[in-house]
Structure formats: C-alpha cells, structure tokens
C-alpha positions as a Markdown table, in Angstrom:
| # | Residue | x | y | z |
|---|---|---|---|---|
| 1 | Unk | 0.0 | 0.0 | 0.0 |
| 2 | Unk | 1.3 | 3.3 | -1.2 |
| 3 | Unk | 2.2 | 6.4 | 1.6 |
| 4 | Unk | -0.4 | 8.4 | 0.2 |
| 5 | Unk | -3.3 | 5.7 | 0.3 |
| 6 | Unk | -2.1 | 5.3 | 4.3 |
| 7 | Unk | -2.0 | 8.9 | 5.1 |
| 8 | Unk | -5.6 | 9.3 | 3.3 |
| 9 | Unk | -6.6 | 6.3 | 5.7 |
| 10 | Unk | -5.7 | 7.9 | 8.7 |
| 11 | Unk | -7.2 | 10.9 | 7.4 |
| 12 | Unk | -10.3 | 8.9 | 7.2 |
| 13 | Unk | -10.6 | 7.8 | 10.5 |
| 14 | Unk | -9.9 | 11.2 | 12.2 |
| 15 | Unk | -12.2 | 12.8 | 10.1 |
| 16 | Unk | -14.7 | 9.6 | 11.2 |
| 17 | Unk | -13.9 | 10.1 | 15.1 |
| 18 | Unk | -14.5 | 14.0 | 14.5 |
| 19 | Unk | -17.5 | 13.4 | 13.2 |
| 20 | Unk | -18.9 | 11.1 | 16.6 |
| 21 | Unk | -17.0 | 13.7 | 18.8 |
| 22 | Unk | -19.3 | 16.7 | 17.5 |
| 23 | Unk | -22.8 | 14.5 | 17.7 |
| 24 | Unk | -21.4 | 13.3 | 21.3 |
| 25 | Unk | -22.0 | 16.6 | 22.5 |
| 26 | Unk | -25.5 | 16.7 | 21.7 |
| 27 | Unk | -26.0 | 14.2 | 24.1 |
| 28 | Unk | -23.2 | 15.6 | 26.7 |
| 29 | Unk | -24.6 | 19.1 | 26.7 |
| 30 | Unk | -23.7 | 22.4 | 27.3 |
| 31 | Unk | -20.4 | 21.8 | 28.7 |
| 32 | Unk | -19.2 | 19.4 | 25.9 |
| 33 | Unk | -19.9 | 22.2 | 23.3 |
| 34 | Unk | -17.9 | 24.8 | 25.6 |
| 35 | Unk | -15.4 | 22.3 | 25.4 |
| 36 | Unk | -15.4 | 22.1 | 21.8 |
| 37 | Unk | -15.2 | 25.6 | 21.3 |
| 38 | Unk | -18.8 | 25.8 | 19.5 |
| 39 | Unk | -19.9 | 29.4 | 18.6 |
| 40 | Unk | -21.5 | 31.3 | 21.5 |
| 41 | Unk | -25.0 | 30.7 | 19.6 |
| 42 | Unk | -24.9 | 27.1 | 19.4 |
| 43 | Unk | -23.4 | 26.7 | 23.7 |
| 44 | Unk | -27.0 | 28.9 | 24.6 |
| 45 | Unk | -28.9 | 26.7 | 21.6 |
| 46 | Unk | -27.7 | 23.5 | 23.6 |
| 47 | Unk | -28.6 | 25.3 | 26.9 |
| 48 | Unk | -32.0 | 26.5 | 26.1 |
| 49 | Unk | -32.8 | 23.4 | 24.7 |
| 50 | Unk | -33.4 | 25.0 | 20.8 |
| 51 | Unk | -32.8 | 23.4 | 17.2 |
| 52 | Unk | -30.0 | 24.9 | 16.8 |
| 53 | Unk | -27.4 | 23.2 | 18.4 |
| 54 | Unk | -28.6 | 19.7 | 17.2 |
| 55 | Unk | -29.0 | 20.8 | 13.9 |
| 56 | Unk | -25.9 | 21.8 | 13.1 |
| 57 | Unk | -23.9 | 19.3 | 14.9 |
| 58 | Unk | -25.5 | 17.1 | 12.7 |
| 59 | Unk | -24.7 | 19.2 | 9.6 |
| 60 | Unk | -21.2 | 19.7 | 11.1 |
| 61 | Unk | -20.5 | 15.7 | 11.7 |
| 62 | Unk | -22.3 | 14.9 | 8.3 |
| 63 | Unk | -19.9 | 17.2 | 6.5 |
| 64 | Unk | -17.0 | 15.1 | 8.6 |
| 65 | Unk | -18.5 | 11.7 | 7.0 |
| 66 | Unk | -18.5 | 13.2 | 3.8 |
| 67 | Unk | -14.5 | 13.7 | 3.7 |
| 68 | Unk | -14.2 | 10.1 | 5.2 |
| 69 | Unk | -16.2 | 8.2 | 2.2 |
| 70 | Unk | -13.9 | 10.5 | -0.1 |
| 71 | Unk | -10.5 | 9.7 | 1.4 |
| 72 | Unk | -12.0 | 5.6 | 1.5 |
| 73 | Unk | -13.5 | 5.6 | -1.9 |
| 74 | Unk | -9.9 | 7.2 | -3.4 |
| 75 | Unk | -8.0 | 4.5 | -1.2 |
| 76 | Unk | -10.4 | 1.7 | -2.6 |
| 77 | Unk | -11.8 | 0.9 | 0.6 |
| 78 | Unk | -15.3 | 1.6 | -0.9 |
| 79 | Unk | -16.6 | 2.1 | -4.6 |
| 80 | Unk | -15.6 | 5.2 | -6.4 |
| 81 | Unk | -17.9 | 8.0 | -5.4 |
| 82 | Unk | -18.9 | 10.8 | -7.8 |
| 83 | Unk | -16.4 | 14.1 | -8.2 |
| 84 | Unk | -13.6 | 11.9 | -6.2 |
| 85 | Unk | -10.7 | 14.5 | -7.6 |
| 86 | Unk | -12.6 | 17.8 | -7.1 |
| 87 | Unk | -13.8 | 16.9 | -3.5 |
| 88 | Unk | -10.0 | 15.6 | -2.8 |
| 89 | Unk | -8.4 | 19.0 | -3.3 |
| 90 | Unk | -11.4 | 20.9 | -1.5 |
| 91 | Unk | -11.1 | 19.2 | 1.4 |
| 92 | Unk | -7.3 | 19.4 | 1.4 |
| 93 | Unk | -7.5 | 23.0 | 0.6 |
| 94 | Unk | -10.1 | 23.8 | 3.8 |
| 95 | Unk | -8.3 | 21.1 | 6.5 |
| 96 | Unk | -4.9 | 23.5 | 5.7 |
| 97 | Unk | -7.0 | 26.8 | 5.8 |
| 98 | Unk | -8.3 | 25.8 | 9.2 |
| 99 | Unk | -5.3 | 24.4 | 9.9 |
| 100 | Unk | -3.5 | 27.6 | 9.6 |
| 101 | Unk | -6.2 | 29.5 | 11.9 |
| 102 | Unk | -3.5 | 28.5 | 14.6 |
| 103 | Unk | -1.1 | 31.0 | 13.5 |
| 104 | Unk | -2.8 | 34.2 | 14.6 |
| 105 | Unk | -3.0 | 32.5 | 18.1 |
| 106 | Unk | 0.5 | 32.5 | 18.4 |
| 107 | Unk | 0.7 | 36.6 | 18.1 |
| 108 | Unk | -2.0 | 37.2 | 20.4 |
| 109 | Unk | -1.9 | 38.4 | 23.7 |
| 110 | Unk | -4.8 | 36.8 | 25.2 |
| 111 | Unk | -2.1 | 34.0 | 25.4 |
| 112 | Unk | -2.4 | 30.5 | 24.2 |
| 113 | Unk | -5.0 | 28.4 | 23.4 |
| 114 | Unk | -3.7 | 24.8 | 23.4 |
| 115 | Unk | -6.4 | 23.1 | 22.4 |
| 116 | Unk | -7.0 | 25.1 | 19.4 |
| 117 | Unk | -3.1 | 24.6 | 18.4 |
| 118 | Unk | -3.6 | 21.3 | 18.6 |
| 119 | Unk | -7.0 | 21.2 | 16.6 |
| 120 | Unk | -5.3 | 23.4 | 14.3 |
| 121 | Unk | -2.6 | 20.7 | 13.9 |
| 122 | Unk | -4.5 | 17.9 | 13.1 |
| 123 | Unk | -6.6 | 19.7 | 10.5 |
| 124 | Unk | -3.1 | 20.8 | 9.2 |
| 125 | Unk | -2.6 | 17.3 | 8.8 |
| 126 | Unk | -5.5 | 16.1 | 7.8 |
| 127 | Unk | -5.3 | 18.5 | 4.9 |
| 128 | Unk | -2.2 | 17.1 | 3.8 |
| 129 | Unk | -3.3 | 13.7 | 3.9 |
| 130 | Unk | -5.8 | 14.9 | 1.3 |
| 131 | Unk | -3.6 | 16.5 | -0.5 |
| 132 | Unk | -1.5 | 13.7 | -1.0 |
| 133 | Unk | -4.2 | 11.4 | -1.7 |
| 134 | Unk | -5.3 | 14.4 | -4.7 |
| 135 | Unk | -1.8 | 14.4 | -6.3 |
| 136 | Unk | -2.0 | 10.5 | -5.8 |
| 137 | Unk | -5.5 | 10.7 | -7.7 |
| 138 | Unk | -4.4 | 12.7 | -10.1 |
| 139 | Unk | -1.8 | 11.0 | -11.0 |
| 140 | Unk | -3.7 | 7.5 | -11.7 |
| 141 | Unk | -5.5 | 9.5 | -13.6 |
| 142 | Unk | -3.1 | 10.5 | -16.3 |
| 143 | Unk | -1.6 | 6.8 | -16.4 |
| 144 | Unk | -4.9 | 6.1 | -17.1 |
| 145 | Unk | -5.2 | 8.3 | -20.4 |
C-alpha cells in the first residue's frame, strides 16, 4: 500500500472520530460544546434546549463523514464515489485553511490556546493527507489516459 493511500486512511478515520465527537456533544450538553469551542450561539442553543445546536452538529459531523467516504472511496476501501478528484483538493485545501487558523494565536496576547493549536494541527494534517491522496488521484489519472 502506497504512503499516500495510508495517510488518506488515517485521514479517514480522524475525520470519522471528529464526526462522533461533535454529535457526542448533543447528548453531553452544554459543557461538551464549551469544550469544543462551539460558537456562543450554538453553547446557549444547547442550553435552552433550541434546534440549533442539534441541527448543526448534525450538519457539522455529516460534512466530517463526507470527507471520510472520499478519502476511503480514493483509497479503494469503498466504490468510487462521484467528483472523487474535485472533492480531494477541496477538502485538502479547507483542513490547511483551518489548519492555519493557529497562527494568529500565536501573536496574540490573550495568550495560548492549546487546544485550538492542537486542533489546528490535526486539520493541518488532515489536509495534507488529502492533499497527497489528490496528487495521488491525479496521477492514476493521467496513467490512465
């Protein structure tokens, strides 16, 4: 098994246990979307007991399965999916984006916030694991021509 089809694996499976971690706080409340750094609007959503919260966890965490069936369906894990190349590179290009959201945190002086450096990481690698896997796809593709 090529590097690139193991680091879209393990890509795959963060992006899998991300997914559970955001619909687990539905059920732990409040406190796990404080945790979790939710938006202000979605910690009182989950403390009033609104739609809000539940709603877009949901959309969140389904977004989260989406990368994983593209990083399994380019590995071959499951059957090729529909616009495999184009969602590759997407993803890829917003895991670095967000994982560059660390950077401004380090010139702040509110001090640091560790858990979004490390957040921050893992996206950051995440979106290089789908990068690879993209180059990796694109390649196959021109052998294929």
């Amino acid at each position: 098994m090529r590097v690139e089809s193991r680091l879209l694996i393990s890509a795959g499976v963060i992006t899998s246990a991300s997914a559970i971690w955001h619909l687990l706080c539905i059920f732990g409340g409040p406190s796990w979307f404080a945790f979790a750094r939710a938006p202000q609007q979605v910690i009182e959503s989950a403390q009033q007991g609104t739609m809000l919260a539940p709603i877009s966890t949901v959309f969140v965490a389904s977004l989260m399965f989406a990368c994983t069936v593209f990083s399994f369906s380019a590995v071959g894990i499951i059957r090729k999916v529909p616009l495999l190349k184009s969602a590759l590179i997407t993803i890829a290009s917003l895991c670095i984006l967000r994982g560059l959201i660390a950077i401004p945190a380090f010139a702040t002086s509110t001090g640091l916030d560790i858990w979004q450096i490390i957040a921050s990481t893992v996206w950051f690698y995440v979106g290089i694991c789908f990068l690879a896997g993209s180059i990796e796809q694109y390649k196959l593709g021109k052998s294929a021509i």
